[in-house]
C-alpha positions as a LaTeX table, in Angstrom:
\begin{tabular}{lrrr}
\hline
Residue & $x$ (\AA) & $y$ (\AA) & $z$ (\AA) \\
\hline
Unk1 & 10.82 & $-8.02$ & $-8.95$ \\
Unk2 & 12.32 & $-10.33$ & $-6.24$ \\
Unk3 & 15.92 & $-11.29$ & $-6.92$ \\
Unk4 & 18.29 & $-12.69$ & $-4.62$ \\
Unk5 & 17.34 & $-10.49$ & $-1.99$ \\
Unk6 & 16.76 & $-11.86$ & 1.58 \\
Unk7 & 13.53 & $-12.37$ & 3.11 \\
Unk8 & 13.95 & $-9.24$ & 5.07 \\
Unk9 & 14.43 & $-7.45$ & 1.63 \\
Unk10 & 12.25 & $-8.86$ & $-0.27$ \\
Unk11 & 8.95 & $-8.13$ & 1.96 \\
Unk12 & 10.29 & $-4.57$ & 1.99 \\
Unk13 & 10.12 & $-4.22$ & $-1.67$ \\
Unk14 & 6.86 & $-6.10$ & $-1.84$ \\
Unk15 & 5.82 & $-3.82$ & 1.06 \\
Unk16 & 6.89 & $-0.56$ & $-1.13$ \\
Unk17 & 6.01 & $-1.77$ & $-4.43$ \\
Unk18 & 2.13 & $-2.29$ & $-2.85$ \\
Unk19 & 2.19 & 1.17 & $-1.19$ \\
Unk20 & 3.53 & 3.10 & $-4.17$ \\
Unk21 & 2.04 & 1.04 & $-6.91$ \\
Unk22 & $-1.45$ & $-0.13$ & $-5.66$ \\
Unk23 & $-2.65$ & 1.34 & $-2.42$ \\
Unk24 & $-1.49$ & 5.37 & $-2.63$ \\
Unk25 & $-2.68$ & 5.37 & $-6.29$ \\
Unk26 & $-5.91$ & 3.49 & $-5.02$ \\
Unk27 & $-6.58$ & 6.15 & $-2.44$ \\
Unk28 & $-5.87$ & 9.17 & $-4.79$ \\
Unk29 & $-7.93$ & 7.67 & $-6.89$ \\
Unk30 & $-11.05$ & 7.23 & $-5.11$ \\
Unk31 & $-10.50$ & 10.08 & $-3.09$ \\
Unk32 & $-11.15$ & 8.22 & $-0.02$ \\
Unk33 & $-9.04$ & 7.35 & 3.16 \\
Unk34 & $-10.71$ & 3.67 & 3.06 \\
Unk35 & $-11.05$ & 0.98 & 0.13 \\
Unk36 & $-12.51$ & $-2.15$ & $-0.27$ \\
Unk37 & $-10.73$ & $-5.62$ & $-0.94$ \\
Unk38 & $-12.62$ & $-5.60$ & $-4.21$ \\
Unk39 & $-11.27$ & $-1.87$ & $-4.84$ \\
Unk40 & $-8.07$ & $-3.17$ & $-3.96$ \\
Unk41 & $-7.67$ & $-6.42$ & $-5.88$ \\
Unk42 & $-9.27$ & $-4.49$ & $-9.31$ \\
Unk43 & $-6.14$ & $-2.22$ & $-8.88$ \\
Unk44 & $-3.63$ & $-4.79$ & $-8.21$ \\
Unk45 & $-4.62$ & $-6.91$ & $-11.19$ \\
Unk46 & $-4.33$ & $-3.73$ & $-13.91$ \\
Unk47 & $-0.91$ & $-2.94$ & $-12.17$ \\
Unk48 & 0.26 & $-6.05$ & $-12.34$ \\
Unk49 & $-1.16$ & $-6.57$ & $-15.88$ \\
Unk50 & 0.63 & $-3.46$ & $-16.88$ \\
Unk51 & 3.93 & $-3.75$ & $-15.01$ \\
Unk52 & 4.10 & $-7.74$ & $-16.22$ \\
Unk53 & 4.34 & $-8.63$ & $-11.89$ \\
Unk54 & 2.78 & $-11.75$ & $-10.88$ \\
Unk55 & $-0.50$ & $-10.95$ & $-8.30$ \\
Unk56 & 1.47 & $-13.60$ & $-6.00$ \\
Unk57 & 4.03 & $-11.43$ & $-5.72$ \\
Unk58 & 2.24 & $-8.66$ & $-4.36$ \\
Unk59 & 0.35 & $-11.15$ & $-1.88$ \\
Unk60 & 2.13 & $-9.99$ & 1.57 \\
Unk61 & 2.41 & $-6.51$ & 0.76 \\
Unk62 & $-1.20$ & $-5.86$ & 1.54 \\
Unk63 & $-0.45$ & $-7.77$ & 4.93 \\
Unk64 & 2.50 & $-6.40$ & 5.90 \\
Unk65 & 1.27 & $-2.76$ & 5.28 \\
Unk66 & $-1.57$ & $-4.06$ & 8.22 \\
Unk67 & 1.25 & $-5.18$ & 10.36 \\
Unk68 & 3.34 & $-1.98$ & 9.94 \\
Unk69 & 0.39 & $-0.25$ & 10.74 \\
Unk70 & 0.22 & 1.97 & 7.65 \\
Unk71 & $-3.29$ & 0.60 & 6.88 \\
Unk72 & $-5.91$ & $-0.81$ & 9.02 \\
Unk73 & $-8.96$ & $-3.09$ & 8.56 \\
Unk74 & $-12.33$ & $-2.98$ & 10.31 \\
Unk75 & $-14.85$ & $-4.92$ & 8.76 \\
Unk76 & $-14.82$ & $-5.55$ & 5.12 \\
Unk77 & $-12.70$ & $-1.86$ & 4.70 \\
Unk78 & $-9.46$ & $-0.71$ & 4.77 \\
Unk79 & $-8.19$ & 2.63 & 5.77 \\
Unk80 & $-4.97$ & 4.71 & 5.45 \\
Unk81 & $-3.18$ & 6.10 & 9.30 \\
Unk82 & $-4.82$ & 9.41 & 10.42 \\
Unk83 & $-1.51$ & 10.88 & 9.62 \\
Unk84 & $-1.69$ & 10.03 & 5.96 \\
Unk85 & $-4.94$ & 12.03 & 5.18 \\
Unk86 & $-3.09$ & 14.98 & 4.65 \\
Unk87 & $-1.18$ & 13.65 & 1.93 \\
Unk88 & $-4.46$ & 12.31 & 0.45 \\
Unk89 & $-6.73$ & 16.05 & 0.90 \\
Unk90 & $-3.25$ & 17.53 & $-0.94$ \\
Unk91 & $-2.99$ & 14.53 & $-3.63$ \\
Unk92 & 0.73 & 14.57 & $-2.94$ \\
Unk93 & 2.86 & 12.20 & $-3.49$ \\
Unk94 & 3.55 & 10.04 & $-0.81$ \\
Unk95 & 6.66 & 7.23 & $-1.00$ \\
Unk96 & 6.44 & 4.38 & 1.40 \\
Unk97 & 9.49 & 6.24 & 3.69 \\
Unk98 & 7.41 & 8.72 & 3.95 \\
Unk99 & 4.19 & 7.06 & 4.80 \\
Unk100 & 6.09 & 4.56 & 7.59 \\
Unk101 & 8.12 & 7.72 & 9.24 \\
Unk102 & 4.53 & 9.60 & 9.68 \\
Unk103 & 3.27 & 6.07 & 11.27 \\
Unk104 & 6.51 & 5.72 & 13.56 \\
Unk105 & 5.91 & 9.64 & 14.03 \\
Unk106 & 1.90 & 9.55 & 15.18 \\
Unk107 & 2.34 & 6.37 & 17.69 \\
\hline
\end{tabular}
C-alpha cells in the first residue's frame, strides 16, 4: 500500500484507506454513528486479512481520522461528525473527500 510516497502522502492514503475500508463500512454496518475499539479492530483485521494489508499499516489512520476531526472519542467509543449522519441514515456512500469537506464545511 505505501510506496515511495512521502510522509505527507502516505498518512493520507492510510487516512483514506481506514475511512473507506474500515470505519464507513463499520458504521453502515452496525447502523450506528459510534463503534467500539473492539468493533473497530474485528473489522480492521478481516479487511486486512482479505485485502493481504498489514494491521501496522493501518495503525495511524484511526488517529489521524481523530486529529482531522472526522471521528471523535469519548470514553471507550468512537463517533462519526454530526455532519456525517446523513450519509449513514441514507447508507450512501461516502469517500474520505467527501467526509473531510463536510468536516471543513460544519466547523
Amino acid at each position: 500500500m505505501l510506496s515511495d510516497k512521502g510522509k505527507y502522502a502516505s498518512a493520507t492514503e492510510n487516512r483514506r484507506f481506514v475511512w473507506h475500508e474500515i470505519v464507513w463500512p463499520l458504521i453502515l454496518e452496525i447502523n450506528d454513528v459510534t463503534f467500539t475499539l473492539k468493533q473497530y479492530q474485528k473489522k480492521r483485521d478481516q479487511v486486512c486479512e482479505a485485502k493481504g494489508v498489514q494491521v501496522s499499516t493501518t495503525s495511524r489512520g484511526l488517529v489521524s481520522l481523530l486529529q482531522k476531526g472526522i471521528l471523535f472519542k469519548e470514553s471507550a467509543l468512537y463517533s462519526i461528525h454530526y455532519r456525517l449522519i446523513a450519509y449513514m441514515r441514507l447508507k450512501a456512500d461516502c469517500d474520505y473527500a467527501t467526509a473531510i469537506h463536510e468536516v471543513r464545511m460544519g466547523g
